[in-house]
N, C-alpha and C positions, 0 to 999 in steps of 0.2 A: 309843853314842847311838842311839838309837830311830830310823830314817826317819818321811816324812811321813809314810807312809799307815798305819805302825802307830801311830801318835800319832793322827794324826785319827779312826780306829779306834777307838782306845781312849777319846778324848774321846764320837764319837756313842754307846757301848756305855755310857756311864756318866750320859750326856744322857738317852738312850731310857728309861734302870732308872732315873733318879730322876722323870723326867716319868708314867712308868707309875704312880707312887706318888701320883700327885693327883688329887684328887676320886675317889674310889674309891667307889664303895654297896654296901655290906654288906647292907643291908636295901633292898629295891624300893618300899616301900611308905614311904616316905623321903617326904618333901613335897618333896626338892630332888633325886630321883634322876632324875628327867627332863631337866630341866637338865642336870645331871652329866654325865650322855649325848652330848646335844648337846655337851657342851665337851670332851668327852675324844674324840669322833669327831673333831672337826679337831687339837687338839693331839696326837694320836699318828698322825695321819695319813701323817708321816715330814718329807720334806725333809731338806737340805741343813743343818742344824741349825747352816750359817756362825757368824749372831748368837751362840748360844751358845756354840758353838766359841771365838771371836773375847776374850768374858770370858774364860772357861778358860786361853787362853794367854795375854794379857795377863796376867792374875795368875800365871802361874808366871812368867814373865818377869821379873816384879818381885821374884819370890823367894817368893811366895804359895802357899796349897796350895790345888790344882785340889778337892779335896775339900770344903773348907769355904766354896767361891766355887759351889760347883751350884747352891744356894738363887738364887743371883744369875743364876747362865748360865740356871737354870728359866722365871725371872721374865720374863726378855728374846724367852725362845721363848712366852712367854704373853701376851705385847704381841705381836707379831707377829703371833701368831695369831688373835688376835681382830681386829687392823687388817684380815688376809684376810677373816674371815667378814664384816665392813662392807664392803670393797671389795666382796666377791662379792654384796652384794644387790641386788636390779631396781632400786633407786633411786643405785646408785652407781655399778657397772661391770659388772651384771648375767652375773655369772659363772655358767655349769654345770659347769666340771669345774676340779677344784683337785686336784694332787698323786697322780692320775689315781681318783679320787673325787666322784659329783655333790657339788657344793657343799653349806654346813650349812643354806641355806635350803631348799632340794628338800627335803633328808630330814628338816628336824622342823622347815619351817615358817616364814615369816617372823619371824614375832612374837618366834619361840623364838630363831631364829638371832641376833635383836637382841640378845635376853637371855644368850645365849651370848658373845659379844663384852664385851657389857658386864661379866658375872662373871669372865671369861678377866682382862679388867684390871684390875677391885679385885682380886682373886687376885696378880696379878702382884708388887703392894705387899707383900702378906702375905709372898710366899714373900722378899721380901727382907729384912724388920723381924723373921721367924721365923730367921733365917740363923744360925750360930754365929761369929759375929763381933764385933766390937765395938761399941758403938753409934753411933760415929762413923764406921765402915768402910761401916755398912748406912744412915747417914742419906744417907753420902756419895752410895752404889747408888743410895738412892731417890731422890735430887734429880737424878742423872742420867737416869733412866729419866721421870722427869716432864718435862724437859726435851724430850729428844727426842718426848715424847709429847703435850704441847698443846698449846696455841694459835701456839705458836712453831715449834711441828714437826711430827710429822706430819699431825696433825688441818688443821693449815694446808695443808699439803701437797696433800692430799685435796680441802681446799674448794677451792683453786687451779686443781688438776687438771680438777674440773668445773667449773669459772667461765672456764675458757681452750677447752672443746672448740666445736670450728667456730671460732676464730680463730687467728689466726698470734701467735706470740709471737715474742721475739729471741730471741738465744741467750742473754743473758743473763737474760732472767724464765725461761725453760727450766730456765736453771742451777739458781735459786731455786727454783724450783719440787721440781725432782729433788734439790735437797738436801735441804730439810725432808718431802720422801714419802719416799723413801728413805734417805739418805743420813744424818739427827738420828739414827734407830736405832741406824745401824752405827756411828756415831761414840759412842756411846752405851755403845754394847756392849764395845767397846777402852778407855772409860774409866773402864767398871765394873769390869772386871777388875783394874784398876790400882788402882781403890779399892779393892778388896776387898782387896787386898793391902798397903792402906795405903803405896802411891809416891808419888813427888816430885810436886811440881810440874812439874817438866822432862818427868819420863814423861809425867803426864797430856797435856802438850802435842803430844806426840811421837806420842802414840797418836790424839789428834786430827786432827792431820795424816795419820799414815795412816787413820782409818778415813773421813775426807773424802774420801782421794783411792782406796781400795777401792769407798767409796760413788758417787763417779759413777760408776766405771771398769764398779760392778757394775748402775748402771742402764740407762747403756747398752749393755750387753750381752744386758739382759734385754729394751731396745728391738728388739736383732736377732734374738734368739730368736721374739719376738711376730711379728717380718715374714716369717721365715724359716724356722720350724720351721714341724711338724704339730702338733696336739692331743696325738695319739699320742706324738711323741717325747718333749713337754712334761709330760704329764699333766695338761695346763689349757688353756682357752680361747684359742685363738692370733689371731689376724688382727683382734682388737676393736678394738687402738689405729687402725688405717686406715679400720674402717666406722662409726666417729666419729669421723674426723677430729681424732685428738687429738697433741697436738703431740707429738712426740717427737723422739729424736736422731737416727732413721733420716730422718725425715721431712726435718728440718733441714739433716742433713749429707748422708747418702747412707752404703751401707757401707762404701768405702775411708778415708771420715773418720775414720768411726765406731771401726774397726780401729786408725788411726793412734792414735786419742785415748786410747783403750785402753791399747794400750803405754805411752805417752807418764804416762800416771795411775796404772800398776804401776811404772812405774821409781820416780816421783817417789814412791809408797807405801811402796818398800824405804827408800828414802834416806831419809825422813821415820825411819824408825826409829833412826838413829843411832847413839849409842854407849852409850845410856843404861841399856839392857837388859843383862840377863846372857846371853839368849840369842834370836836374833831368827831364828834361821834355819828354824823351821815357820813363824814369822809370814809373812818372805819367799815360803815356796813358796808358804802357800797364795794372797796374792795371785795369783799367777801363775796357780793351778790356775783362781780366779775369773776372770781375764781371759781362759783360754779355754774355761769349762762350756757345758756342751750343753744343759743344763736349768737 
């Protein structure tokens, strides 16, 4: 059996070569090769490619091939990436450095950056309805991925985010809040995988649960990276969540909570996995790896 870090390996290696294959311009003189541009500087920018990751093993899990679910793990790093390029604009969380790269508005522009976001997620659709799967395996993809993705999730998420800076929330609007910005995705992204592979009911449930409980474990994490790192170490913007006062878990809890709650949402993540899979054990680590990154 493969370790984690040659399997995680092998999934970013096979992530990076299929995303490289999108929006491609062959000819510059192309009416949409400028765009293109813009959308393949942030999508190949790198990252943690988790989300993706996350389908991938989910569908082998299931018994699914990690090969005919890419179109899907693709799709998921293209909602993603275009939520960053909206979050990083002056009107949202006015970001300069993503993924240790100025941001897509700096280098081609506001107006472009919009329209980069906005192509990255009709795209996103495409790469899953073009999939070689079946038509019910990829409506299934797409209903998930729109789910996490509107008015119910992360889009909510978002206007939340900025409807709450300069006041105090509870823990629990905090919760809400961090579950549909972050957390509709990655729950998202574990249930795509399972569709893709055409599972049970029972899976899909199972995968929601843990990608619920990856998903705070990985917001707050990314809370104390914000308070706690450099730029540098990050490759993005750090200290913004305190010079607007926005609500986070550091803020709330303080970091010995933060630490506690951590642990306490990787255990409960393994144990969500249950017995329903053929094989859970990269699922296992990598929460674990999530509950202590450095970036």
């Amino acid at each position: 059996m493969r370790s984690f870090e040659e399997r995680s390996r092998s999934y970013r290696e096979m992530i990076e070569r299929s995303l490289a294959g999108y929006f491609v311009v062959e000819d510059p003189t192309w009416p949409m090769a400028g765009l293109a541009e813009a959308m393949r500087y942030s999508l190949l920018a790198g990252g943690k490619r988790v989300r993706a990751m996350l389908v991938l093993a989910f569908c082998e899990a299931v018994g699914g091939s990690a090969e005919k679910a890419l179109p899907v793990a693709c799709a998921v790093e293209m909602l993603h990436c275009y939520s960053l390029i909206h979050d990083d604009l002056p009107c949202m969380d006015d970001g300069k450095l993503r993924r240790g790269k100025p941001t897509n508005h700096l280098v081609f522009g506001e107006a472009n950056a919009v329209l980069a976001g906005d192509a990255l997620q009709a795209e996103a659709f495409g790469s899953i309805l073009r999939a070689p799967l079946s038509a019910r395996r990829r409506a299934d993809c797409a209903q998930a991925l729109a789910d996490a993705a509107g008015i119910d999730g992360m889009c909510c998420g978002q206007y939340m985010d900025l409807a709450a800076a300069g006041k105090l929330l509870t823990e629990e609007q905090l919760d809400e809040l961090d579950t549909r910005k972050t957390g509709a995705l990655l729950i998202a992204a574990c249930r795509m995988g399972v569709c893709a592979a055409g599972g049970t009911k029972k899976q899909l449930e199972a995968a929601s649960l843990y990608g619920a409980a990856v998903g705070t474990a990985f917001q707050i994490r990314d809370d104390m990276l914000d308070a706690l790192s450099s730029e540098a170490e990050l490759g993005k913007t750090t200290g913004a969540d305190a010079r607007v006062q926005k609500n986070t878990c550091m803020a709330l809890y303080g970091e010995a909570e933060c630490r506690r709650r951590i642990l306490k949402l990787t255990a409960y993540a393994k144990e969500a996995l249950g017995d329903v899979f053929a094989e859970t054990e990269f699922l296992s680590a990598l929460a674990d790896r999530l509950a202590d990154r450095k970036k």
